[in-house]
N, C-alpha and C positions, 0 to 999 in steps of 0.2 A: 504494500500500500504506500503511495506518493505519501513527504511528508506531512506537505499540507493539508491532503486528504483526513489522516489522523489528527488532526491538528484541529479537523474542524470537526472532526466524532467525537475528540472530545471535549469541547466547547458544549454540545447538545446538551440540552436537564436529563436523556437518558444514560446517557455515560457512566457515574457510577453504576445504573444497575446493570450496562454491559458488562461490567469490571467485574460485578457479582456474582454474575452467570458465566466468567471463564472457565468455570468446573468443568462447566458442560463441554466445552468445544471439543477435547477429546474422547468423549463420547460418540457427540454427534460426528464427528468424523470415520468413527471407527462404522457406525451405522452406512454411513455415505459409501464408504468403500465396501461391506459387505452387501450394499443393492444391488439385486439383478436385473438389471435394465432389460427387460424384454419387450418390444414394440409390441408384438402383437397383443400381448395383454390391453393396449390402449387400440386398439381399431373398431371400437364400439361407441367412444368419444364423438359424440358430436355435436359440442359445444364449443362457440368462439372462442378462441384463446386465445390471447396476448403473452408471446412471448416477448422480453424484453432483454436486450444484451447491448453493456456498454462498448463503444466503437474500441477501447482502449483496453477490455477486460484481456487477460491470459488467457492463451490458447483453447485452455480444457473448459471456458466455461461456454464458449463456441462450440466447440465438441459436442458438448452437453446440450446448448438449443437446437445446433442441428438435428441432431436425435432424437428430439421429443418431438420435431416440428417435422419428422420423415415417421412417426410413429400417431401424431394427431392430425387426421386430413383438415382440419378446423384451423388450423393454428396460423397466424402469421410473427412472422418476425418484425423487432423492431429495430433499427440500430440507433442509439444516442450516442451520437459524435462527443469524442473527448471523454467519455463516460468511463466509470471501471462497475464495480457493484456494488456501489451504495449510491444510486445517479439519485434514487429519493432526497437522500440528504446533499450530495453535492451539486445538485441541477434539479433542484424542487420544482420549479415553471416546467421546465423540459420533462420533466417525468408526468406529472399531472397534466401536460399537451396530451402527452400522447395516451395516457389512461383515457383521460375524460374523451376522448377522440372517438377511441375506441368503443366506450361504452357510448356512445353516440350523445354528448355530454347529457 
């Protein structure tokens, strides 16, 4: 994560309670890596989905929308220029465009 990016997480009123909940992230990690991504399981999906990926994010999280968006016929992708994964918090406007868009404001 840029440094400013953290810089501005943690400036948020949520911050300490991410700080509280770092327990978890080896957890949820350990869960992430034991999922068995199987498309077919999602070919019954069909509801709109909003995929969302920053223009800037790491490889795997590309990886990752690509695959959910070749496994939901529904789905579009979005890309937010300059983004990584927290565009909520670092591109509020730009994130809520393209929500409220979506959901046809």
């Amino acid at each position: 994560m840029p440094e400013k990016e953290l810089e501005l997480l943690q400036s948020l009123p949520n911050w300490p309670t991410r700080v509280a909940a770092a327990h978890t992230i080896p957890r949820e990690l350990r869960a992430d890596e034991a999922y068995p991504f199987e498309p077919a399981r999602f070919a019954d999906v069909h509801v709109p989905t909003l995929l969302l990926l920053g223009g800037d994010s790491p490889l795997f999280f590309r990886s990752a929308i690509e695959a959910v968006h070749g496994a939901v016929s529904t789905s579009t992708i979005v890309v937010m220029p300059g983004q990584q994964h927290t565009a909520m918090n670092t591109a509020p406007a730009l994130f809520l465009r393209e929500v409220l868009g979506f959901l046809g404001d």
